[in-house]
N, C-alpha and C positions, 0 to 999 in steps of 0.2 A: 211623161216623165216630168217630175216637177224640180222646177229649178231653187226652191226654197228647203233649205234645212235644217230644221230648227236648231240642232246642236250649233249651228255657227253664232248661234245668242252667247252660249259658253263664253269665247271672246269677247261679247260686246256686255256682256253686265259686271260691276266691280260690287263688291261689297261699301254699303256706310261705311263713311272715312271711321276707323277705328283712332285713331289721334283724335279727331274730333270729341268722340265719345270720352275717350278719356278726360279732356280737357271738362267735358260734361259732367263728367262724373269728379274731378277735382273739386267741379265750381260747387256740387252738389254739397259735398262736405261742407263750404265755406257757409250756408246758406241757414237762417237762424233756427230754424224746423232742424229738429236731429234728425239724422241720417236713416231711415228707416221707418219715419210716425208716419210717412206719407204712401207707406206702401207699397202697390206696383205703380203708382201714378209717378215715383222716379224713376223706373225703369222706364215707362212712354217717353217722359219727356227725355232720356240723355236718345232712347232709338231714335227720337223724331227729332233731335240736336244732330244725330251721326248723318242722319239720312238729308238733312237742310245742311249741313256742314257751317254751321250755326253755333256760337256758346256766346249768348245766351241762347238759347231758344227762339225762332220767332212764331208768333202767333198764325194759328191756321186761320186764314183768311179768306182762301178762296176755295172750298171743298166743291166735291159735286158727286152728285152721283149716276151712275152710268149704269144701264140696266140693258142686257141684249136678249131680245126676243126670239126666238121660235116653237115652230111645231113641231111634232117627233111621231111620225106613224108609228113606232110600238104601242103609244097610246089607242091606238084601233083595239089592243086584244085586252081594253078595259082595266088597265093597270094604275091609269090615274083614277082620281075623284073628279076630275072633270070630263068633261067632254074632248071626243080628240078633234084637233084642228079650231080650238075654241082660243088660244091664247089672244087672239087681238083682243078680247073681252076684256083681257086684264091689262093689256094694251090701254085701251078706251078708257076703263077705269081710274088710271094712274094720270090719265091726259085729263080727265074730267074732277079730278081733283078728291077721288071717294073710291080709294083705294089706302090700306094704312101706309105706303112707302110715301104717298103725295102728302097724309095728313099731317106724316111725322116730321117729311121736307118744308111744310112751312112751318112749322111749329119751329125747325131750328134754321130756317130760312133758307136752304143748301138747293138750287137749280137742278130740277132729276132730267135725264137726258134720256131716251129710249131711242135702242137703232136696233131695225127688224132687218136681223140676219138669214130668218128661213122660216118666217109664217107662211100659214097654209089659211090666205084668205085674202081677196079681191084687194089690191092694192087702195083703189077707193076711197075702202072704210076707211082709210087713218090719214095724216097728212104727211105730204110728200117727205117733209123733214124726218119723218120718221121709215117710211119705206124705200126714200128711193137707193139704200144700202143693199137693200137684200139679193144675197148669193142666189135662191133656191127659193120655191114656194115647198116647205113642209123638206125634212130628213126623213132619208127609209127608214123602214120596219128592221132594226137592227140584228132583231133573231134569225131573219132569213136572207138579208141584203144588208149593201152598203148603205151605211146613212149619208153619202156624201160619195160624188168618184172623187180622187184626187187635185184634180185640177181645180173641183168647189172647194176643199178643203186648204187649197194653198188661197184661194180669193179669200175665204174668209180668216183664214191667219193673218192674210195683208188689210183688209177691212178692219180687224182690230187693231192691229198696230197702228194705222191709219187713224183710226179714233184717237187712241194713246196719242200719237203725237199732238192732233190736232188740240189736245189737251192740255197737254204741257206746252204750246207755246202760248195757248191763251190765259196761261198764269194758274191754271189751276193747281194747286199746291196736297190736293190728297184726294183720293178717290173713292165713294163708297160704293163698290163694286156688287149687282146680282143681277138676277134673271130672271124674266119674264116667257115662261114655256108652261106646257101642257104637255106630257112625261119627260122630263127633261131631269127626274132625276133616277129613271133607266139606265138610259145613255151614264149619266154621271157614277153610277153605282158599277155598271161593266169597266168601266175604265179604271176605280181603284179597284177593284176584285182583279182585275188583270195588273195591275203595277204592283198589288201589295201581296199577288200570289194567293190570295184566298178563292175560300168558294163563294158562292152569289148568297144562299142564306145568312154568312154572315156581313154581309152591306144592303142589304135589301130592307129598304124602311117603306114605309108607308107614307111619304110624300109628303107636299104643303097641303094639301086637300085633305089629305085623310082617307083610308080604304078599307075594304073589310078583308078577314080571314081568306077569304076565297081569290078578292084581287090581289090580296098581300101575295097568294102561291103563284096566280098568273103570273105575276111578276116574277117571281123567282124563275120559273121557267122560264121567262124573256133574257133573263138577266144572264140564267147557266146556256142557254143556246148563244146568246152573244158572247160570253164568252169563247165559246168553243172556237167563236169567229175571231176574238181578236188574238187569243196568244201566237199564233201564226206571225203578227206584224207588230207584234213588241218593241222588235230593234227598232223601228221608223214611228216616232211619235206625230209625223204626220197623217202616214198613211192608217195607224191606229184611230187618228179623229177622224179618219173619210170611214173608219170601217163601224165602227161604232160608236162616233161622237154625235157630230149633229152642225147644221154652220153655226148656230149661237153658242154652242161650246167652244169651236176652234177659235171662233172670230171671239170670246173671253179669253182663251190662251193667248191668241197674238197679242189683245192686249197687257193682259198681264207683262208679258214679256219684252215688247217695248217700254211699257212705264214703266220694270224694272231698268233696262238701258236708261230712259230719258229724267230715270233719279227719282221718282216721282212715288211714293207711297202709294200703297191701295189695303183698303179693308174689307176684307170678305167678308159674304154673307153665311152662305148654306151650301149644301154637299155642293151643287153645279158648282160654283166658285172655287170650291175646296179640290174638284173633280180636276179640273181645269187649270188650278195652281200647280198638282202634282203631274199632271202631262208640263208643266211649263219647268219644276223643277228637274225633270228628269232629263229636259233637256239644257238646261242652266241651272248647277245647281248651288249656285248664289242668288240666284233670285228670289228664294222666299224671303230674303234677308230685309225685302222692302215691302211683307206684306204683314199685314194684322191680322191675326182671327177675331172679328169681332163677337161672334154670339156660338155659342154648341146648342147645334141647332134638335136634337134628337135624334140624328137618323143616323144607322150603327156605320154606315161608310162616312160620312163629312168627321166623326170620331176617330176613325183609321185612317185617313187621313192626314188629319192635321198632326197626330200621333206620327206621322211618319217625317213629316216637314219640320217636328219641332216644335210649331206653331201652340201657344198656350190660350185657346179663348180671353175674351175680358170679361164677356157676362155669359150666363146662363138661365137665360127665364123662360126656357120650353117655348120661344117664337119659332115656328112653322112655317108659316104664313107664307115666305119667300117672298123676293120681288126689293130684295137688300131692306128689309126693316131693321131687319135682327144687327146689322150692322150698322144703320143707322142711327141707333138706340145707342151705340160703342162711339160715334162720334163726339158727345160731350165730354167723355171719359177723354179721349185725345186730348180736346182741346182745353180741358181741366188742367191734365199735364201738364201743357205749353206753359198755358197760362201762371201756372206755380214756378213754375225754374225758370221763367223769363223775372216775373215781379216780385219771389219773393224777396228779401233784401239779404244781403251779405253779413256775416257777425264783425263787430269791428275790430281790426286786428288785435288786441289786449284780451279780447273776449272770449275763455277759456269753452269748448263745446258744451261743456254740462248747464252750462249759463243759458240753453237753448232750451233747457229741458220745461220749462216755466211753460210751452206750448204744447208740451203733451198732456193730455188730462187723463185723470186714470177712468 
């Protein structure tokens, strides 16, 4: 019996100071750009004014990005485009600097952080900083078994939260949030088909790899046998990520769900994230209040999803790839925002609004 549950988050997250916003959204008016030339880049900046409890805005300064690894034995019945039990590869890849999430982190210089919540591969290969987290070597085959018994699934909801804090006290101020798995968006696809009440063909994409016709169906049939397994444990959002989550899914839930508590923004990436935010709003459901969709990623569950949370992506350019790119790409967009409704300047008070207009151009 596990002594964690997640509905007690309910209590512990508050929504962005709405006064805040407000006061954001005053200054906005005041500001020589008319109200409106700038787009959605005003809405970022007053969300990321509510969420810093901030007017002006301060500058995101210390991002980072957090990526949780594992394996997922439903990958055995060939449903990804990779190999199953292959994830440390992209593991290795991201640490070796020739993966696109490492390319695009230095490109906008953001520290990526990888913690292996339930790879299936000799602890060894990778360095200690990176393994010595993990819950589980590899989650079950979720068609036929548990991905997790309960008691790995509360370690990894506390392994994430654990992350989250350690996060937030080391000043990290926003988070580009994804995942590092080989099938891991199975798992992710049974869990909204089971909260959003659908059936498995319509959330059943073709992954960050890419698959054919024939694995597209394998899938499908993984996806409607798991489900059969989770609506049974709906009511328990824990015991739904032991039944068909995975530990890098739970242990992204706990975080999600702490860094909503500890104030702390996060930007998703792709369905797993998207997967994972809706097990954490279902248990808190103020918490998506502090999370971005950064990219629509293509795949028809991460769409019903964020469709259900609310959440409006910020880009769209068919990235795939997974391993938080697609959200990494949404981080300059952030910090454009900031950057606009902290510097730009005030009209001075005699200065009728239309007087602003000299900065739109047709």
């Amino acid at each position: 019996m596990s002594s964690l549950n997640l509905d007690d988050f309910s209590d512990l997250i508050e929504r962005p100071d709405s006064g805040t916003r407000r006061d954001a959204e005053e200054r906005r008016e005041r500001l020589v750009v008319p109200s409106g030339a700038l787009g959605r880049l005003d809405e970022l900046g007053e969300w990321l004014s509510a969420a810093q409890g901030s007017v002006p805005v301060k500058a995101v300064r210390q991002p980072r990005v957090v990526l949780f690894a594992g394996d997922h034995g439903v990958a055995a019945l060939d449903v990804s485009g990779r190999p199953a039990g292959s994830a440390h590869v992209l593991v290795r890849a991201v640490l070796e600097g020739e993966s696109p999430v490492a390319v695009l982190a230095r490109l906008a210089e953001v520290p990526v952080r990888i913690v292996d919540a339930g790879l299936d591969c000799d602890p060894a290969l990778l360095p200690d900083e990176v393994v010595r987290h993990r819950v589980r070597r590899g989650s079950g085959r979720i068609d036929i078994e548990d991905a997790l018994t309960v008691e790995e699934a509360e370690r990894a909801v506390r392994l994430g939260m654990a992350i989250a804090d350690e996060e937030a006290d080391s000043g990290t101020d926003l988070v580009v949030l994804g995942d590092l798995s080989v099938g891991g968006t199975t798992p992710a696809a049974t869990l909204i088909a089971a909260l959003c009440g659908t059936d498995a063909s319509v959330v059943t994409g073709r992954g960050g790899a890419g698959i054919d016709d024939l694995a597209w169906m394998r899938k499908c049939a993984a996806v409607r046998d798991a489900l059969r397994r989770a609506r049974p444990v709906l009511g328990d959002q824990l015991e739904l990520l032991a039944t068909v989550g995975g530990a890098d899914l739970a242990a992204t839930t706990g975080f999600l769900l702490q860094s909503a508590v500890r104030r702390m923004p996060v930007i998703l990436d792709g369905v797993v994230s998207a997967a994972c935010a809706l097990v954490g709003q279902r248990a808190a459901f103020r918490a998506p209040d502090w999370w971005l969709a950064g990219q629509l990623s293509g795949e028809p569950a991460q769409a019903k999803a964020l469709d259900r949370m609310a959440l409006n992506p910020l880009l769209d350019q068919g990235v795939t790839v997974g391993e938080g790119s697609g959200a990494l790409l949404a981080l300059p967009l952030v910090r454009a925002a900031a950057a606009l409704a902290a510097e730009l300047p005030e009209r001075a008070a005699a200065e009728p609004a239309e007087d602003a207009a000299e900065y739109v151009t047709e």
